[in-house]
C-alpha positions, -999 to +999 in steps of 0.1 A: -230+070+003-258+055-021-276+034+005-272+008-014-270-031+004-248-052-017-265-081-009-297-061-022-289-049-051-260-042-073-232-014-068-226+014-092-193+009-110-169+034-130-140+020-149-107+027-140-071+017-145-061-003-118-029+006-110-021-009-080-045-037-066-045-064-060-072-078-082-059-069-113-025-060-131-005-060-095-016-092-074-001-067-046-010-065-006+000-075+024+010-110+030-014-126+054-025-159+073-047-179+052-077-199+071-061-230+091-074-257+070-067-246+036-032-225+044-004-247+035+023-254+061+049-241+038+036-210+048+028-211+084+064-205+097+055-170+084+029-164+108+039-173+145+007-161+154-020-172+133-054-156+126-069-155+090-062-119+071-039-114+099-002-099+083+033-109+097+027-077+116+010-090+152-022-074+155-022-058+121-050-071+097-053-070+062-080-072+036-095-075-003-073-055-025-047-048+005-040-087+007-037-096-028-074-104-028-081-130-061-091-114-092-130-101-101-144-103-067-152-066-068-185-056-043-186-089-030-156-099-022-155-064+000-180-071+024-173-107+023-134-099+029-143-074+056-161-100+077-138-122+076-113-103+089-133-085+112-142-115+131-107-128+131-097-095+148-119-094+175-112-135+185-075-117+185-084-086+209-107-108+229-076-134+234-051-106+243-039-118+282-030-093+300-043-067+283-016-042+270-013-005+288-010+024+273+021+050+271+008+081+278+039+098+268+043+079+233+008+090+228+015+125+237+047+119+211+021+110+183-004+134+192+022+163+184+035+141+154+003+142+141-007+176+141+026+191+130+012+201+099-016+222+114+014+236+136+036+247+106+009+262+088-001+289+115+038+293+118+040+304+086+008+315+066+016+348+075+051+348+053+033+346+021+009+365+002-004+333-017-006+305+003-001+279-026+031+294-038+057+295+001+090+282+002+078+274+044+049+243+031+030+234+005-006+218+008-016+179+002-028+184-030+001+196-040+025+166-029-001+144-047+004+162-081+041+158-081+034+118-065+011+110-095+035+128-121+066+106-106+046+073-107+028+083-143+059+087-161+085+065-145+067+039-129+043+026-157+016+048-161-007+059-187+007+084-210+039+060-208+018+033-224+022+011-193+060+007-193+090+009-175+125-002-168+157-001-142+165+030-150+132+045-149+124+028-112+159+039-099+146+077-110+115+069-097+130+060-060+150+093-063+121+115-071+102+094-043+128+100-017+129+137-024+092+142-020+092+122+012+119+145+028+097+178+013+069+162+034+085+155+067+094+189+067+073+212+043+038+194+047+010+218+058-028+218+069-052+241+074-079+222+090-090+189+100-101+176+067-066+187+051-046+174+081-062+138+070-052+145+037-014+151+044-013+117+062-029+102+033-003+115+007+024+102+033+011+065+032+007+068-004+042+077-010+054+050+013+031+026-012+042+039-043+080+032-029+073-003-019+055-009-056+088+005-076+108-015-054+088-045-061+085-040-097+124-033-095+131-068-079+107-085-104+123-090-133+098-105-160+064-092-170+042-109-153+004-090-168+010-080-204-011-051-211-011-035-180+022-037-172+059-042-187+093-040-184+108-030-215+141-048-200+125-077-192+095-081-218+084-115-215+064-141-187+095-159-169+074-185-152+108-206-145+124-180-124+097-160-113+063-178-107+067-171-074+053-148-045+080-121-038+080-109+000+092-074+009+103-065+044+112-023+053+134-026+084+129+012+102+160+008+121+185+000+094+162+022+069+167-007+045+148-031+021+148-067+019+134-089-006+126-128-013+114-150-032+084-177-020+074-208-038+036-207-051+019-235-038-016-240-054-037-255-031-063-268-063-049-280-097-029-256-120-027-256-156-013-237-178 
């Protein structure tokens, strides 16, 4: 922390490549209720529940980059984005009748789901005389070396000069699906710090499979330089200028797709 206001005076910024945001290349996030007088009705059917930044998950809220925040906001648009939301969450808590009870067993359930990974590496640290080279776990760091390799070279990365294609995807899901069974049962931590770590990698690798499989259904390029499909190398504005919805359905352990019309609520031109 820099104690630094952003109202106050200006941020410090580093460039980077974004590669996945949503102010930038990806136009990615959650798909969330817009403010009442501005969201078109189009889209309301989406949100049965409606409270601005709130996602088609009830109670779930979603902000800036993670909504698919407009482009070059940056520092402001954080702080701005955060309040907005914030104060749309608490009007929802605050309106919650009854208020919902607790499981005490599911949270017992998730309190030993959590800490598995603490578990497993007291089980077996012992077994090893390095503890970066076990065939019982490996460390976070070590899942988020082989997760930026996989996304690098096959979904669009750097040093493959930004590009991709079907194939490359497809591999990309398979190398994806492989790391996430390692982690469910080869993830250790030794502390606190590294436990928050291996939950970190996990929700990464769930976002780097929903951003292949997006990128897999799109089939244009929508951002020349900094992304293409080598397949599909051109802007396809006639089939695809259109929002494109993902849904993960944990019971079927299936992916669903659509496509949504783009209405722009003020004058487009091209």
């Amino acid at each position: 922390c820099q104690n630094i206001d952003p109202q106050e005076r200006p941020s410090e910024a580093s460039l980077a490549e974004p590669y996945i945001m949503g102010s930038h290349s990806g136009e990615a996030g959650f798909w969330v209720c817009g403010p009442e007088d501005l969201m078109p009705e189009e889209y309301k059917k989406y949100f049965p529940v409606q409270y601005n930044r709130m996602t088609t998950v009830k109670g779930l809220f979603a902000v800036g980059d993670c909504a698919g925040a407009n482009p070059h906001k940056f520092s402001s648009g954080s702080f701005t984005e955060g309040r907005i939301a914030a104060k749309a969450a608490v009007r929802y808590i605050v309106e919650q009748k009854p208020t919902p009870e607790v499981d005490d067993a599911k949270v017992e359930e998730l309190k030993k789901k959590c800490f598995a990974p603490m578990e497993r590496y007291i089980e077996n640290k012992d077994k090893t005389t390095d503890e970066n080279v076990s065939p019982f776990f490996f460390f976070p760091w070590q899942g988020l070396v082989r997760l930026q390799k996989i996304m690098d070279e096959y979904a669009a990365g750097a040093s493959m000069l930004y590009q991709t294609n079907k194939v490359m995807l497809e591999r990309a899901l398979e190398l994806l699906q492989f790391l996430k069974e390692d982690w469910e049962n080869y993830i250790a931590a030794r502390d606190l710090h590294e436990l928050m770590r291996a939950w970190e990698l996990w929700h990464r690798i769930w976002t780097a499979e929903a951003h292949v499989r997006f990128m897999l259904f799109r089939e244009e390029t929508r951002f020349p330089g900094y992304y293409y499909r080598t397949d599909h190398p051109q802007l396809d504005d006639e089939n695809w200028h259109v929002f494109t919805l993902g849904r993960y359905d944990p019971e079927k352990n299936e992916w669903s797709f659509e496509k949504v019309p783009v209405l722009h609520i003020v004058e487009y031109t091209l």
